[in-house]
MIFILUM-338584 format. One record per residue (C-alpha): residue number from 1; x negated, y, z negated. Coordinates in steps of 0.5 Angstrom, whole numbers. Layout:
residues N
n,east,north,up
NUM,X,Y,Z
...
END
This chain:
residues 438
n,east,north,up
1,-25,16,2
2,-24,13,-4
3,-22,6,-3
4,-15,4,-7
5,-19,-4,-8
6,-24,1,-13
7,-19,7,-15
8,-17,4,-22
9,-17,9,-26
10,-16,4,-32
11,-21,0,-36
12,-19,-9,-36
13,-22,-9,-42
14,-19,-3,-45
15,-11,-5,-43
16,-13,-11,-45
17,-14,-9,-52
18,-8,-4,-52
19,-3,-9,-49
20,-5,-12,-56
21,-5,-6,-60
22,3,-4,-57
23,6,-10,-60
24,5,-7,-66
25,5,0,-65
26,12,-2,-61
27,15,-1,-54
28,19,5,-51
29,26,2,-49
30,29,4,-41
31,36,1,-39
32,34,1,-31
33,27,-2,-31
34,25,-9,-32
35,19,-12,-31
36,20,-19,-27
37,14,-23,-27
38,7,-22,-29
39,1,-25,-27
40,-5,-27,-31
41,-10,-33,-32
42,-5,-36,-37
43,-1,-40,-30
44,-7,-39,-26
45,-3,-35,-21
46,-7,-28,-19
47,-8,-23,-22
48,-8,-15,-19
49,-3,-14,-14
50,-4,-8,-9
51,1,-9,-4
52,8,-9,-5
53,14,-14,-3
54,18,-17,1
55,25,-20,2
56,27,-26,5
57,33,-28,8
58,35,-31,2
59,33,-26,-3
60,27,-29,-4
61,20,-24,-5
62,13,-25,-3
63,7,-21,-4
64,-1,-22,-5
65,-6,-21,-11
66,-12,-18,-10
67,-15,-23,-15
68,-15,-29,-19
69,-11,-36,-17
70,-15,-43,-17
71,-21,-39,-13
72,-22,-33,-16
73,-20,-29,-9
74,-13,-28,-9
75,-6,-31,-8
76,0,-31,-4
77,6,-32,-9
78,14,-33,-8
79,18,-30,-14
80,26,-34,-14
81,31,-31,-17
82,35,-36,-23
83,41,-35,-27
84,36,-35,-32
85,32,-28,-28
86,26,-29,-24
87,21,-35,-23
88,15,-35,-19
89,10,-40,-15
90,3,-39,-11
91,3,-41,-4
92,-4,-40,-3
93,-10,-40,-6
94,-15,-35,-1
95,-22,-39,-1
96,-22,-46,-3
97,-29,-48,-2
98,-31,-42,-6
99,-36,-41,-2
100,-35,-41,7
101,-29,-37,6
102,-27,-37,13
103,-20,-35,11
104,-21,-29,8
105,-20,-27,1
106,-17,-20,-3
107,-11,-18,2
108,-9,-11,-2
109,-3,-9,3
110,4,-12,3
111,7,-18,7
112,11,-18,13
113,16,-23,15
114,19,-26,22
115,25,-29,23
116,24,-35,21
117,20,-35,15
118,12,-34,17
119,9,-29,13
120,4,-25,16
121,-2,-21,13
122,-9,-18,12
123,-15,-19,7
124,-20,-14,6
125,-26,-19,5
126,-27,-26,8
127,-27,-29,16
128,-33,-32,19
129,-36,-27,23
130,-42,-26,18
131,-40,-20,14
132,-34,-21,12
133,-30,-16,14
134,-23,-19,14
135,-18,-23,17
136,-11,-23,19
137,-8,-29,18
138,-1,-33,18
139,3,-37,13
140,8,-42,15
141,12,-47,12
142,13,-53,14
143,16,-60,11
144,9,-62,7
145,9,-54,4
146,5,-48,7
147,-1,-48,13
148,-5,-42,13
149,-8,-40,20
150,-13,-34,21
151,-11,-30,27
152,-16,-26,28
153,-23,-25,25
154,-26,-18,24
155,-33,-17,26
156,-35,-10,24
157,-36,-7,31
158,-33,-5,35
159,-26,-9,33
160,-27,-5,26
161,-27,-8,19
162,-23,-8,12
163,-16,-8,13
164,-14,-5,7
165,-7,-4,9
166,-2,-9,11
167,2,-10,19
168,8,-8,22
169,11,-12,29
170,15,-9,35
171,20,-14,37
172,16,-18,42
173,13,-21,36
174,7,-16,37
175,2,-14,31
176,0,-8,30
177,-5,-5,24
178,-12,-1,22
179,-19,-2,18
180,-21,4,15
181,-29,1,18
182,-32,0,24
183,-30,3,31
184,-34,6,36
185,-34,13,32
186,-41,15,30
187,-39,20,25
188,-38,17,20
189,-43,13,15
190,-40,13,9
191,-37,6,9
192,-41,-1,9
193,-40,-1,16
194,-41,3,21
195,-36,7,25
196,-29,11,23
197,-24,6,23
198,-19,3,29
199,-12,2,30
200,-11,-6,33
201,-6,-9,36
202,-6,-17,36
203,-2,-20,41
204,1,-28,43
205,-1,-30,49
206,3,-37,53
207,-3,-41,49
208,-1,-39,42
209,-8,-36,42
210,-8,-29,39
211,-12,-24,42
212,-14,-16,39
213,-14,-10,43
214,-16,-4,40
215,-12,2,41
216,-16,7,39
217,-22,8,35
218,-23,14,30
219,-28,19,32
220,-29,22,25
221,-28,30,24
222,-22,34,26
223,-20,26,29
224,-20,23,22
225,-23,18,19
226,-21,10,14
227,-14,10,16
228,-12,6,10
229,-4,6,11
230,0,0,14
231,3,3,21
232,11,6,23
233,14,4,29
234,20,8,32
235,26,5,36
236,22,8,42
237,15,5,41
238,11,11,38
239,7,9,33
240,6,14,27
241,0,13,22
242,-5,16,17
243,-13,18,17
244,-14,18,8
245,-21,22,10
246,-28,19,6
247,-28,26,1
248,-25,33,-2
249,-27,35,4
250,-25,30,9
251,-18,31,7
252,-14,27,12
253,-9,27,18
254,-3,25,20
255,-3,22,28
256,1,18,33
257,0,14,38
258,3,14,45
259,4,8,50
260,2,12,57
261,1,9,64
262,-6,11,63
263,-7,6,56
264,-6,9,48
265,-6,16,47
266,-7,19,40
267,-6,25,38
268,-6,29,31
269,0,32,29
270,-4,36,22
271,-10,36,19
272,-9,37,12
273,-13,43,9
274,-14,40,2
275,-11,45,-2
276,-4,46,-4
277,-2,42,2
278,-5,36,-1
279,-10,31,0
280,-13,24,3
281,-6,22,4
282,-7,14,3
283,0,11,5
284,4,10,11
285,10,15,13
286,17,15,14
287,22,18,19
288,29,20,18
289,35,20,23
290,32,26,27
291,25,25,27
292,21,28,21
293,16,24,18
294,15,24,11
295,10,22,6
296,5,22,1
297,-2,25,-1
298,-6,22,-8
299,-10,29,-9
300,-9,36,-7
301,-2,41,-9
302,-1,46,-14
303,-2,41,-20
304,-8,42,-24
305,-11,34,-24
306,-17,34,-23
307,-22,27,-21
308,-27,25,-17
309,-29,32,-14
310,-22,31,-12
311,-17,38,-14
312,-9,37,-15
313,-4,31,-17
314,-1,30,-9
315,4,32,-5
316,11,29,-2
317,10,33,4
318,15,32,10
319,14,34,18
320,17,37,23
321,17,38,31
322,19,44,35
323,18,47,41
324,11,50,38
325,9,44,35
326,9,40,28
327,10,44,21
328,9,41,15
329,12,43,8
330,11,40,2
331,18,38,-2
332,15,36,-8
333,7,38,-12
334,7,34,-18
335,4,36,-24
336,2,30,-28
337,3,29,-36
338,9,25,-39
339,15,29,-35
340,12,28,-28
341,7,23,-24
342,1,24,-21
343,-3,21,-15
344,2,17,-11
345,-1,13,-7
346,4,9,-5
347,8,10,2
348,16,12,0
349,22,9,4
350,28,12,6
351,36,11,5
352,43,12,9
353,43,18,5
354,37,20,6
355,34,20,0
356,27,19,-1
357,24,14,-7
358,17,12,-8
359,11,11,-15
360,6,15,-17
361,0,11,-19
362,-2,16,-26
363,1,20,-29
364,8,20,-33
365,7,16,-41
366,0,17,-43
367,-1,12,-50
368,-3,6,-47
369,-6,9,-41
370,-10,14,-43
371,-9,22,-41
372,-9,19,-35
373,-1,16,-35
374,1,9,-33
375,5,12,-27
376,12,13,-25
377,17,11,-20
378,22,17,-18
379,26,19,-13
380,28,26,-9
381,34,28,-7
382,35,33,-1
383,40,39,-3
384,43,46,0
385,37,51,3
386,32,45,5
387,30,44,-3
388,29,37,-6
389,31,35,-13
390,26,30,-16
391,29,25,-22
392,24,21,-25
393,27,14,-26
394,22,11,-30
395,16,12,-33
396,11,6,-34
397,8,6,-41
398,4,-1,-41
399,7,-4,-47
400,9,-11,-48
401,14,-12,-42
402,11,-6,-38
403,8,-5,-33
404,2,1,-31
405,-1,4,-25
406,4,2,-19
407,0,2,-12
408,5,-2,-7
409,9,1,-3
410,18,1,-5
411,23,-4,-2
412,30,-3,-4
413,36,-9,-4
414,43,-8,0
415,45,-5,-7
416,39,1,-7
417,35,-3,-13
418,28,-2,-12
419,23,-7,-13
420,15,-7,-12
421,8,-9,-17
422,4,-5,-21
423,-3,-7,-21
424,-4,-8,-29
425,0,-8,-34
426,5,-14,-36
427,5,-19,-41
428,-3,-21,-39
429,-5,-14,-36
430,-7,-17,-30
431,-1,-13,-26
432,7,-15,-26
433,13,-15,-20
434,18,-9,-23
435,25,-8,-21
436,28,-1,-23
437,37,-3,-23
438,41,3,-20
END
C-alpha cells in the first residue's frame, strides 16, 4: 500500500519556491473558499496535516500535524473563531524529550471527541515497546491546561502496528480502530513489520486502565491487507471498513464486522478488481438511510492517470445489499486536469439531502502544483435514473492564500459549510485549515 505519510506527490522544496513565485505571478480568486489557518515555523505550530478536523460544542476545531511544534514530531492545535476570523493555538507538542518518546509522535488520522471535551487519537510512531509502532493516546483539559495520556501502546505483534487512521467510539465510550501492520496474517511482508494489519477495539474497565482486543486480524489475499481507514459505526453496532491493499495488484476491499455470540465476525462485502471499479480505497465509508455505503478510491476508474504502477484517477463508488449479495457501482471516475480531481484520498460525508461532499488530493489547477493539481473539493448530487452530478466547489491552486493537496476527511457545520486541511500549501507551505462557505 502506498502509505498517505509518503504519498505526496509535491517536493517541499519546490512549493516553496513557487508559493514564492505566486506572489508575483499572482492568485486565483474563489468566492466560497478561505483558508483559516496555516501553519509553518514562523509560530512554530506544526506543520503537514494529514487528518481532518473536529468540532466542539462550542465551535471550536481540533486537529493534528503530522510534523513540526517545538519537537519536530507533530502537534495537536485548537483553532477559535474571532470577530476577527480564526486564530489558532497548540495543545500538545508529541515528544518532549526528544529522545524516549513514549508519547508517541506523527498522528496522521483526525481526532475525536467526547462530551466533555477529552480528545482522542492515534499517532503512526512513538510508545515504549521498543519499535515504535504507535500509541492511542487521550488529551483532556483541565484547570492547569492540557494532559496527554497514553492509552495503549502498539508492539508489532499480534496487537498490530501503525495506525495511520483515526478512531471512532460506540456509545459505551469504546474505541475502535486499524493498524495497517502487525497481526497475526502471514502473507503480507511488504510493511516494516510483519503481519496484515488488525482491527482493535479498546475498552475502560471500573479501574480506568484500558485494555486492547483485537477483533480481527487480516490474512492478506482475498481478505485484504493494511486497512488505513478510520472505522464506521452503524445504529446496530455493525462496523464497516476498508482494506487499501499493498500494490496495483492487491487493489483492496470493503468488509464489515459482526458482533456474533461466537466472537467478531468479518466478512468481505467486495473485492476490487483494479480497474474501472477502482483501486486501493484508502478512506472510510459512509452509509445513507437505507444501508448503502459510499466511498472512495485513489487510483483505478476510467481516467488516464497514471503513477506508481498505479493506473487511473479514483472512483466514488457506492454499495448496495440485496438478496443475492453486495453490487458496487461506481457514480463518479475522475479524470484529473484542471476541470476535475484525481486521487481522492480522503473519505466523504453525507447530508440530510443525501448529497455527498469530499477532496481529491491532486488534480484540478496545475500551476503551482505541477501537472499533477493541488487538488479539489467537490460535491455530488444524486438525480433521476440512479445518476450522480458532480460540481467542482473549488479548485486549490497553491497561491499565497490556498492551500494544495487535501487528505483529511470533510466535516460540515449545521449551515453545510465545509471545513477540512491540506497538507501544504498556505502562507508558509507547510499545510493550512480551509472552510469552503455554501
Amino acid at each position: 500500500m502506498q502509505q498517505k505519510t509518503f504519498a505526496s506527490t509535491l517536493c517541499k522544496a519546490m512549493l516553496i519556491v513557487l508559493w514564492i513565485l505566486g506572489a508575483t505571478i499572482g492568485v486565483r480568486a474563489t468566492s466560497t473558499e478561505k483558508l483559516i489557518y496555516s501553519f509553518g515555523p514562523i509560530d512554530n505550530n506544526g506543520d503537514n496535516p494529514e487528518g481532518g478536523l473536529v468540532f466542539d460544542k462550542a465551535g471550536n476545531l481540533y486537529g493534528t500535524t503530522f510534523g513540526g511544534g517545538t519537537n519536530g514530531r507533530g502537534t495537536i492545535y485548537e483553532l477559535t473563531r474571532t470577530s476577527s476570523g480564526w486564530t489558532g493555538i497548540t495543545l500538545y507538542n508529541f515528544c518532549p524529550d526528544r529522545v524516549n518518546c513514549a508519547d508517541g509522535w506523527s498522528p496522521i488520522g483526525s481526532l475525536i471527541i467526547d462530551t466533555t471535551g477529552n480528545l482522542f487519537g492515534t499517532t503512526y510512531f512513538g510508545g515504549n515497546s521498543g519499535c515504535s509502532c504507535g500509541v492511542v493516546f487521550e488529551l483532556s483539559p483541565g484547570a492547569d491546561g492540557w494532559t496527554q495520556t497514553v492509552l495503549y501502546t502498539f508492539s508489532g505483534g499480534d496487537d498490530g502496528a501503525k495506525p495511520i487512521a483515526g478512531l471512532v467510539a460506540d456509545s459505551a465510550g469504546d474505541l475502535y480502530g486499524t493498524t495497517i501492520e502487525g497481526g497475526t496474517g502471514k502473507k503480507c511482508t511488504t510493511g516494516l513489520v510483519p503481519g496484515c494489519g488488525v482491527v482493535f477495539q479498546l475498552a475502560k474497565n471500573p479501574s480506568g486502565e484500558w485494555t486492547e482486543t483485537v477483533l480481527h486480524s487480516f490474512r492478506g489475499g482475498k481478505d485484504g491487507d493494511g486497512p488505513a481507514a478510520r472505522l464506521t459505526l452503524d445504529g446496530t453496532g455493525v462496523i464497516y471498513g476498508t482494506t487499501a491493499g499493498s500494490a496495483p495488484g492487491d487493489p483492496g476491499t470493503v468488509f464489515k464486522l459482526v458482533n456474533t455470540k461466537t466472537g467478531w465476525k468479518e466478512t468481505v462485502l467486495y473485492r476490487f478488481a483494479g480497474k474501472a471499479d477502482g483501486n486501493s480505497p484508502e478512506a472510510d465509508v459512509v452509509l445513507d438511510e437505507n444501508g448503502a455505503v459510499y466511498g472512495t478510491t485513489r487510483y483505478g476508474g476510467t481516467g488516464k492517470c497514471s503513477e506508481y504502477g498505479y493506473h487511473g484517477c479514483g472512483v466514488v463508488f457506492k454499495l448496495e445489499h440485496s438478496k443475492t449479495g453486495w453490487t458496487e457501482s461506481v457514480i463518479h471516475s475522475f479524470n484529473g486536469g484542471s476541470s476535475d480531481g484525481s486521487n481522492p484520498a480522503a473519505g466523504l460525508v453525507i447530508d440530510a439531502k443525501g448529497n455527498l461532499y469530499g477532496t481529491t488530493a491532486e488534480g484540478g489547477l496545475t500551476g503551482f502544483c505541477g501537472d499533477n493539481g493541488c487538488g479539489t473539493v467537490f460535491r455530488l448530487t444524486p438525480a433521476a435514473g440512479g445518476k450522480w452530478n458532480k460540481t467542482l466547489l473549488h479548485r486549490f491552486d497553491d497561491s499565497i492564500g490556498d492551500g494544495a493537496y487535501p487528505l483529511g476527511d470533510v466535516i460540515l457545520d449545521g449551515a453545510g459549510n465545509i471545513y477540512s486541511t491540506t497538507q501544504y500549501g498556505g502562507s508558509q507551505s507547510e499545510g493550512a485549515a480551509f472552510e469552503v462557505l455554501r
